[in-house]
N, C-alpha and C positions, 0 to 999 in steps of 0.2 A: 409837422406836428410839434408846436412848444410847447411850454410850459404856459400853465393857463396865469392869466395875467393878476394880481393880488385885487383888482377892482371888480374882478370876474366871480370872486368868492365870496357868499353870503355873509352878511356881519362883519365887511373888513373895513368899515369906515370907522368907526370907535376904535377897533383895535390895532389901525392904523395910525389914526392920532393919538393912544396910548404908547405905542411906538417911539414914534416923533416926539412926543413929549418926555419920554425916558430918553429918549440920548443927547434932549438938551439939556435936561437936568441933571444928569452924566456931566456934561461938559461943563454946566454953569455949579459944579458940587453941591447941587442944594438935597440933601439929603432926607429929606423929608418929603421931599416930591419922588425921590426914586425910590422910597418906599412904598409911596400909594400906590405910584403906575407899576412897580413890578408886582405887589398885593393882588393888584386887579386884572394885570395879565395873568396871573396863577389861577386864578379864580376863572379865570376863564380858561385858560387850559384843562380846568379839574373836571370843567362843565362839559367837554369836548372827550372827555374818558370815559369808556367802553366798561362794562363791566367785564373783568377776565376769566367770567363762568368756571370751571370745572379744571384744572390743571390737567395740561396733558400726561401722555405716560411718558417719565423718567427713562432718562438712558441707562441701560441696566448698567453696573458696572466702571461708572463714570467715577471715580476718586476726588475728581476736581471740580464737578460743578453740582451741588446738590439741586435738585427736581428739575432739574433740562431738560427742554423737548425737545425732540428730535424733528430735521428736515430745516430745509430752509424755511426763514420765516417764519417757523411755528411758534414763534410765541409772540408775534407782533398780530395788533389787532387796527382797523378801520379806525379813526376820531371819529365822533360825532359831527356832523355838521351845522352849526348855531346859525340861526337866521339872525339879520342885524336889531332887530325886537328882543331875543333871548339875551344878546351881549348888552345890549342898551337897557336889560332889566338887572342882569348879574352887576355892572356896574355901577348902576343905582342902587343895589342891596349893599356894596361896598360901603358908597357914600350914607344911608341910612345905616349901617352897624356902625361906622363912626362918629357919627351924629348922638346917634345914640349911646354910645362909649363917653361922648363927650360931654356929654348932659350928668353920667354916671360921675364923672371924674370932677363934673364940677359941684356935685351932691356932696361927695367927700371931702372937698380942699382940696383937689389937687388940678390948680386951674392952670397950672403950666402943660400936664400933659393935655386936659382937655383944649388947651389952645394948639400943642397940636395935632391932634387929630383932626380938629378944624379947621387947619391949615389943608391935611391930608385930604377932607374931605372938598374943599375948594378944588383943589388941584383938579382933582378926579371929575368935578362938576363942570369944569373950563374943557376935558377933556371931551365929553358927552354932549354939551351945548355947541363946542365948533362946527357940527353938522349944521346946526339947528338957526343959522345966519340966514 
């Protein structure tokens, strides 16, 4: 019994190449690309969060940790599980809000940041199309 393999998981082709693509732009310092692809893994982590309903009941008497649940585990919860459609849509709303950012920024004068969000939003478009070969 191993560990289930990363191609075995719903949605891990985008977020695999968002991956790979953040740790060669890590290595290559291109800063602008490590903020899209880590933007867009957030974004998809956020997608991936559980709501944490109702707080359990507090350890009475605890000095040190305010509202702790008590037991193992008790306060961890299941991710959501994203189909690779949901991830290949959240990523496209990335590229679409900075599209759209970029359009804002160029309404204003201010065409340096609009150039790059457009930069950011390429990046993220290269990352979503690599399937699509």
């Amino acid at each position: 019994m191993g560990l289930p393999k990363p191609e075995d998981e719903p949605g891990t082709d985008v977020r695999v190449r968002l991956r790979l693509a953040l740790g060669e732009a890590l290595r290559a310092r291109d800063m602008v690309a490590v903020s899209a692809l880590r933007s867009a893994l957030a974004a998809i982590g956020n997608a991936e969060a559980v709501d944490p309903g109702p707080a359990g009941a507090a350890i009475a008497g605890n000095p040190y940790v305010a509202g702790a649940v008590a037991g193992l585990g008790a306060g961890e919860a299941r991710r959501l599980s994203l189909s690779a459609a949901d991830i290949d849509q959240i990523v496209r709303a990335e590229i679409g809000e900075r599209e759209a950012a970029a359009r804002e920024y160029e309404h204003r004068g201010r065409p340096d940041q609009a150039s790059r969000l457009r930069s950011e939003a390429r990046v993220l478009m290269a990352a979503v199309a690599g399937g699509e070969q």
